[in-house]
C-alpha positions in Angstrom: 35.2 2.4 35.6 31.8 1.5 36.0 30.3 5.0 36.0 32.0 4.8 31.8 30.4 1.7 31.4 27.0 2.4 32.2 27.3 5.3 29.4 28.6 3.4 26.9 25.7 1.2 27.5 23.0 4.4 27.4 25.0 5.4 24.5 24.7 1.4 22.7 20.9 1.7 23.2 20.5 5.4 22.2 22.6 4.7 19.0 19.6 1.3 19.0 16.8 3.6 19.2 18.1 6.1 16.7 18.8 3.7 14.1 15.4 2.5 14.1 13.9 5.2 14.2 15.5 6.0 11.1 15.0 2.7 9.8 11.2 3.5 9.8 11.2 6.6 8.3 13.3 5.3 5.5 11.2 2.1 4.8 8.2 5.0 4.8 10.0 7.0 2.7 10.3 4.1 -0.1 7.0 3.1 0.7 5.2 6.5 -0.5 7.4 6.7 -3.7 6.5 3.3 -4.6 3.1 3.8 -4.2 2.5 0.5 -1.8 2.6 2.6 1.3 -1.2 1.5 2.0 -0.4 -2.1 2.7 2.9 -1.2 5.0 1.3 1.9 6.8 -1.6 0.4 7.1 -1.6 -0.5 10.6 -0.5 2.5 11.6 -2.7 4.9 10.0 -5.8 2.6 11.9 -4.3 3.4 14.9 -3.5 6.7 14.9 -5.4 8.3 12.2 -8.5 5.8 11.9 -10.7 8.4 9.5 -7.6 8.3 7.0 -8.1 4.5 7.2 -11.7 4.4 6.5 -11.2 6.8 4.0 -8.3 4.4 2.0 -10.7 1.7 2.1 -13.6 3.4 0.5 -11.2 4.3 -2.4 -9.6 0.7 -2.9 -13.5 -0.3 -2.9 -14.7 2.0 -5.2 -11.3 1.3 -7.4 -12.0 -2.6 -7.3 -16.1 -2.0 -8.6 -16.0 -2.7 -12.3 -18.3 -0.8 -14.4 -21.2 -2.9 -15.7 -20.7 -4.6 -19.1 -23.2 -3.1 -21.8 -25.9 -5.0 -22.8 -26.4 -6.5 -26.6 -29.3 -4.1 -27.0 -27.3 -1.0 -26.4 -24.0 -1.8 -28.7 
């Protein structure tokens, strides 16, 4: 009897881990067909792709610079 328990139990956390799992790969899913997977992925991608981060935070940079307004002389 307890030889079944103990596999229910690796089965329980198995059936935990799995879920997750899938639980993460579903929220990245949404994230890059939303478009917002920068700010949830974020963390990840400095972690285990830090170039890929550097590189997504030169482009929000250069995104966020506004071109300079024209000067009254040139209008």
């Amino acid at each position: 009897m307890v030889a079944i328990d103990g596999i229910w139990m690796l089965f329980a956390a198995l059936a935990v881990v799995v879920a997750f799992l899938a639980l993460l790969a579903w929220a990245a899913a949404r994230a890059r067909r939303h478009g917002i997977s920068g700010s949830m992925m974020g963390p990840f991608d400095e972690m285990w792709r830090p170039t890929a981060a550097e590189s997504h935070l030169e482009i929000q940079v250069q995104n966020e610079r506004k071109k300079p307004l024209p000067s009254p002389e040139d209008l």
